[in-house]
C-alpha positions in Angstrom: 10.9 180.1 218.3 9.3 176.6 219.1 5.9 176.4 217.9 4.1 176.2 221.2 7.4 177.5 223.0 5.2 179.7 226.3 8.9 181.9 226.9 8.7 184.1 224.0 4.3 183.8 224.0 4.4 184.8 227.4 6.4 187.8 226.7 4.5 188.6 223.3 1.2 187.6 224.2 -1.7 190.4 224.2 -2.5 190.4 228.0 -6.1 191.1 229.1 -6.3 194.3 231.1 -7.0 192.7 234.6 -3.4 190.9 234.4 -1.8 194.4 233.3 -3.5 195.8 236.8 -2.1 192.8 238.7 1.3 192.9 236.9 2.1 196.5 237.9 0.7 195.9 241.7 3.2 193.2 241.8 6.6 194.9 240.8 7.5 198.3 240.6 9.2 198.1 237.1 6.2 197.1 235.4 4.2 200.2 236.7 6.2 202.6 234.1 6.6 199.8 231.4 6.0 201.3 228.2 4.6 198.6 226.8 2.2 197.6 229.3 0.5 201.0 229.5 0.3 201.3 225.4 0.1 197.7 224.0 -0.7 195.4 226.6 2.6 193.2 225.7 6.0 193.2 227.1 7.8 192.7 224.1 7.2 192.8 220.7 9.0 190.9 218.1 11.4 192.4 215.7 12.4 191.4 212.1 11.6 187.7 210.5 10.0 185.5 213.0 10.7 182.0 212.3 8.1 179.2 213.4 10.0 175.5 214.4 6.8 173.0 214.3 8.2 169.6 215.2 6.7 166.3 214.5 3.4 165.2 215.9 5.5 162.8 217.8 7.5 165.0 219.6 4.6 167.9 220.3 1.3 167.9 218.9 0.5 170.5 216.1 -0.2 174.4 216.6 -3.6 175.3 215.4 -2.8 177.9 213.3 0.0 176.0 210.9 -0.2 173.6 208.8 0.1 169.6 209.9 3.6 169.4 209.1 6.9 169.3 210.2 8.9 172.5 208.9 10.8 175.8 209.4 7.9 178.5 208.9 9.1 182.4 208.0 6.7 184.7 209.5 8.4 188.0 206.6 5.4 189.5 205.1 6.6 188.5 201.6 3.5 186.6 200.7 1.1 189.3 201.4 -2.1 188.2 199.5 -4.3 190.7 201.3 -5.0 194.3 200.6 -3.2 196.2 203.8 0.3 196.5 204.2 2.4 193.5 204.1 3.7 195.0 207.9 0.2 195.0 209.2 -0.8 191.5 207.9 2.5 190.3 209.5 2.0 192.0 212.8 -1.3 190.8 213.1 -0.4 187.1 211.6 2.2 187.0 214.7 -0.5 188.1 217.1 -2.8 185.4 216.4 -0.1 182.8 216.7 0.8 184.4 220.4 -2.1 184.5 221.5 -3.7 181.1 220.5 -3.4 179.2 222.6 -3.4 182.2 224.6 -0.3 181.4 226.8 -2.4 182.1 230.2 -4.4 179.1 228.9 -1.2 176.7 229.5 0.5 178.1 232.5 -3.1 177.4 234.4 -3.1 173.7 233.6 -1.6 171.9 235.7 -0.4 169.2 233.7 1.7 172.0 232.2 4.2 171.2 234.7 6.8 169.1 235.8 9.4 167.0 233.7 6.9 165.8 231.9 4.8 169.2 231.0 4.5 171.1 227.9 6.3 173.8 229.3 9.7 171.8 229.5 8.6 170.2 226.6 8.3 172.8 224.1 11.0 175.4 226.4 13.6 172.6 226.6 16.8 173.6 224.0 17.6 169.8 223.4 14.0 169.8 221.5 14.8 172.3 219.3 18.2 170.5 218.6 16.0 167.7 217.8 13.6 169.4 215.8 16.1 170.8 213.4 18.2 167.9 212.9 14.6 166.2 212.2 14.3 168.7 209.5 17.5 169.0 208.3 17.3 164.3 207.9 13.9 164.9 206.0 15.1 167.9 203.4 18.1 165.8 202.9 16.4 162.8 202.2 14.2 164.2 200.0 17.1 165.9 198.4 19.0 162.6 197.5 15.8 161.3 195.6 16.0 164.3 193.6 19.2 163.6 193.0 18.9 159.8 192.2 15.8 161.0 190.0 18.2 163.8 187.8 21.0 161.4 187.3 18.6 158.5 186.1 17.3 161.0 183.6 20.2 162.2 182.9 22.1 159.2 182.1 19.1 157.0 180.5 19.9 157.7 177.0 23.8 156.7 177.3 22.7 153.1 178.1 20.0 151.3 176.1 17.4 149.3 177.8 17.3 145.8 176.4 13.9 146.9 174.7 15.4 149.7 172.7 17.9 147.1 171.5 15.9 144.6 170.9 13.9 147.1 168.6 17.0 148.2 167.1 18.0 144.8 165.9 14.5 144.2 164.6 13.8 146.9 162.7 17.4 148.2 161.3 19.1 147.5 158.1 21.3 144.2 158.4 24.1 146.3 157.8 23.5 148.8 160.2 22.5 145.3 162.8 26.5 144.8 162.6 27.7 147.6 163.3 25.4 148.4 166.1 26.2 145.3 167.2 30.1 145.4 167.6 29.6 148.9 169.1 27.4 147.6 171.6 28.8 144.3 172.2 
C-alpha cells in the first residue's frame, strides 16, 4: 500500500465507537459485520504488509517512517521487543492505520478534488511512479558499486605512473630493463 493511501486505512483503521453506531444504522450489512461488533475494523490485513513511501516531492512523508524514499516490509522479522514478533507486528500496523487517523483526511476538505491527497496518494499512476523512482535510485546506486568493485578489482593489473616511477627508482638496473620492455 501507498504510504498515506486512505483505501486500505479506511478499511483497516480502528474506528471510534460512535462511527461503528452510525455505520450499522446506515446499511444493513454492517449490522452483523463480524468485525465491526469484535474489532472495530472492517478488515484486517493478512501476511507481509509492504509500505511504498514516495519522494517528498511527490507526497510528503508519513510520520511514523523514516524521511526516505523506499519499499518498507512490515514481517515481524526484526522483533527487538519482548512479546511476540505477531503482536509487535499487529500493533506496528495499527499505529500506521490509524495515524493520521484516516477520519482526519476524509474531513478536510482540501482532501478532495483532482488535486486532493485522496487522488493523490489512491491514484495507481503514483504508485507506478513511485516504484520506478525506486527501482532508478537502487539501480543507480547499484552501478557505483559496480564501478567501485571493478576499479578495485582491476587496480593492481595496471600501475599508476607513481608505482612506476618508484619502480624505476628504487630497482636494480637490471631488473629497470626488463621491467621496462614489459611495460613499454
Amino acid at each position: 500500500m501507498m504510504h498515506r493511501d486512505i483505501v486500505p486505512r479506511a478499511f483497516s483503521c480502528n474506528y471510534p465507537n460512535h462511527v461503528a453506531h452510525v455505520l450499522k444504522r446506515l446499511n444493513a450489512a454492517f449490522r452483523s459485520h463480524p468485525c465491526l461488533n469484535n474489532q472495530k475494523v472492517l478488515y484486517s490485513p493478512l501476511g507481509q504488509t509492504y509500505i511504498l513511501q514516495p519522494d517528498d516531492k511527490s507526497s510528503p512523508f508519513h510520520p511514523l517512517l523514516p524521511p526516505e524514499a523506499a519499499l518498507f516490509a512490515l514481517d515481524g522479522k526484526n522483533d527487538a521487543g519482548g512479546s511476540s514478533p505477531r503482536s509487535t507486528t499487529a500493533s506496528a500496523l495499527r499505529a500506521f492505520i490509524n495515524s493520521p487517523h484516516p477520519l482526519e483526511t476524509l474531513s478536510d476538505p482540501r482532501a478532495y478534488g483532482s488535486e486532493g491527497t485522496i487522488l493523490r496518494d489512491h491514484d495507481c499512476s503514483n504508485y507506478v511512479k513511485a516504484i520506478n523512482g525506486l527501482l532508478r535510485q537502487h539501480t543507480k546506486s547499484a552501478r557505483r558499486r559496480s564501478r567501485k568493485h571493478r576499479r578495485n578489482r582491476w587496480w593492481p593489473v595496471s600501475p599508476s605512473p607513481q608505482t612506476e616511477h618508484y619502480l624505476l627508482i628504487h630497482a636494480q638496473p637490471t631488473i629497470i630493463r626488463s621491467s621496462r620492455s614489459r611495460l613499454w
